[in-house]
C-alpha beads as a LAMMPS data file, in Angstrom:
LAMMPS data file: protein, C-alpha beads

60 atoms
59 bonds

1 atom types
1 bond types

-500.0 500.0 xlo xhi
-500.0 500.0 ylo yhi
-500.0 500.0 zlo zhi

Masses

1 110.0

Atoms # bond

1 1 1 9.229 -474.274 -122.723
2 1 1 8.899 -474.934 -126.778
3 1 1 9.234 -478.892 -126.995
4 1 1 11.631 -478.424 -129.841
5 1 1 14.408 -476.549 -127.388
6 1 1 16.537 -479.653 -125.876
7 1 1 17.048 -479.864 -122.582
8 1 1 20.727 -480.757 -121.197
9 1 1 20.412 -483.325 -118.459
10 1 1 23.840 -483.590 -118.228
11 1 1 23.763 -480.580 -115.966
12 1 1 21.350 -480.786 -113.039
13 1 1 21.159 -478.561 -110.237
14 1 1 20.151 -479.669 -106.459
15 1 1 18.197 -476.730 -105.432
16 1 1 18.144 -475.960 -101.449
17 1 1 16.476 -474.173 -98.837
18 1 1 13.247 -473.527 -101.451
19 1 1 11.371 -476.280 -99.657
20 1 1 11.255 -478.753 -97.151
21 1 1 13.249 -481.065 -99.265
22 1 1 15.998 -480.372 -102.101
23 1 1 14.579 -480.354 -105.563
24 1 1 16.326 -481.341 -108.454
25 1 1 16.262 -479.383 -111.894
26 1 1 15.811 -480.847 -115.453
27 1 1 18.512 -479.613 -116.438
28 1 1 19.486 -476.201 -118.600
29 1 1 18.780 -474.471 -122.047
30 1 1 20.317 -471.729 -123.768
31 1 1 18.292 -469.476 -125.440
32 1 1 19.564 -466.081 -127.540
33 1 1 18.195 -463.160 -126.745
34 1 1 19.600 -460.757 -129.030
35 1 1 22.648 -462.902 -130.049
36 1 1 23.918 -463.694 -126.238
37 1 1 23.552 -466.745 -124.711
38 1 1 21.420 -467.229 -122.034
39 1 1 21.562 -470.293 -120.093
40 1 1 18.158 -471.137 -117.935
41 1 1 17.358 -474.418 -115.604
42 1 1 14.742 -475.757 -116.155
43 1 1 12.620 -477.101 -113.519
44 1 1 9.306 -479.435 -113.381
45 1 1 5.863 -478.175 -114.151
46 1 1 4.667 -478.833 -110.511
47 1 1 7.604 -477.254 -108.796
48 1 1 6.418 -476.955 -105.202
49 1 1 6.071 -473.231 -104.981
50 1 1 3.957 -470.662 -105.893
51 1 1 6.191 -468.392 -108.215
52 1 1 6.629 -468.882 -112.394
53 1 1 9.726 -468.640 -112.174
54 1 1 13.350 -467.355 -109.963
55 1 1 14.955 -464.852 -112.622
56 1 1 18.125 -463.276 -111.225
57 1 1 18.118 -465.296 -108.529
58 1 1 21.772 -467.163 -107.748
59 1 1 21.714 -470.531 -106.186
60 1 1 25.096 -471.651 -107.234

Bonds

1 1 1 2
2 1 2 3
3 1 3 4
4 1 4 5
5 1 5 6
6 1 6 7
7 1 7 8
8 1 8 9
9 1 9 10
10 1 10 11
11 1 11 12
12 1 12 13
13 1 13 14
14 1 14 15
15 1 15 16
16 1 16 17
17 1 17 18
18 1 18 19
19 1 19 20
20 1 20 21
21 1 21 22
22 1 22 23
23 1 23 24
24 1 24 25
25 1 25 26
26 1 26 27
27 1 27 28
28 1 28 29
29 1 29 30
30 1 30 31
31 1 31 32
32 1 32 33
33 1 33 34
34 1 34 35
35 1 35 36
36 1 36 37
37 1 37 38
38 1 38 39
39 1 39 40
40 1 40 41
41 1 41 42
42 1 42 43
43 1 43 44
44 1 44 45
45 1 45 46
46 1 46 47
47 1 47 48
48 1 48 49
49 1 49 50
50 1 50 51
51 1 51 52
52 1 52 53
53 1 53 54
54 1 54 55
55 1 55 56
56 1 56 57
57 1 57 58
58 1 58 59
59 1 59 60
């Protein structure tokens, strides 16, 4: 993630059932692809899983 996007802590997610214990996001971003807003959470660099990344996935 570019430093210069801010993150909104105000809006964290507990994420579930991913690993032994709930994880807690950073919070989200929007980004524009193409004029639309996206809106991503962000989680830590040393998420404990494998994957880059859950896109498409709902948890909420």
């Amino acid at each position: 993630l570019n430093p210069t996007i801010p993150i909104d802590k105000q809006q964290i997610l507990k994420l579930k059932g991913i690993t032994e214990k709930a994880v807690d996001t950073l919070g989200i971003v929007r980004i524009y692809f193409f004029s639309t807003p996206v809106t991503f959470h962000v989680i830590d660099n040393h998420f404990p899983i494998a994957q880059q990344g859950i896109l498409g996935s709902s948890f909420f």
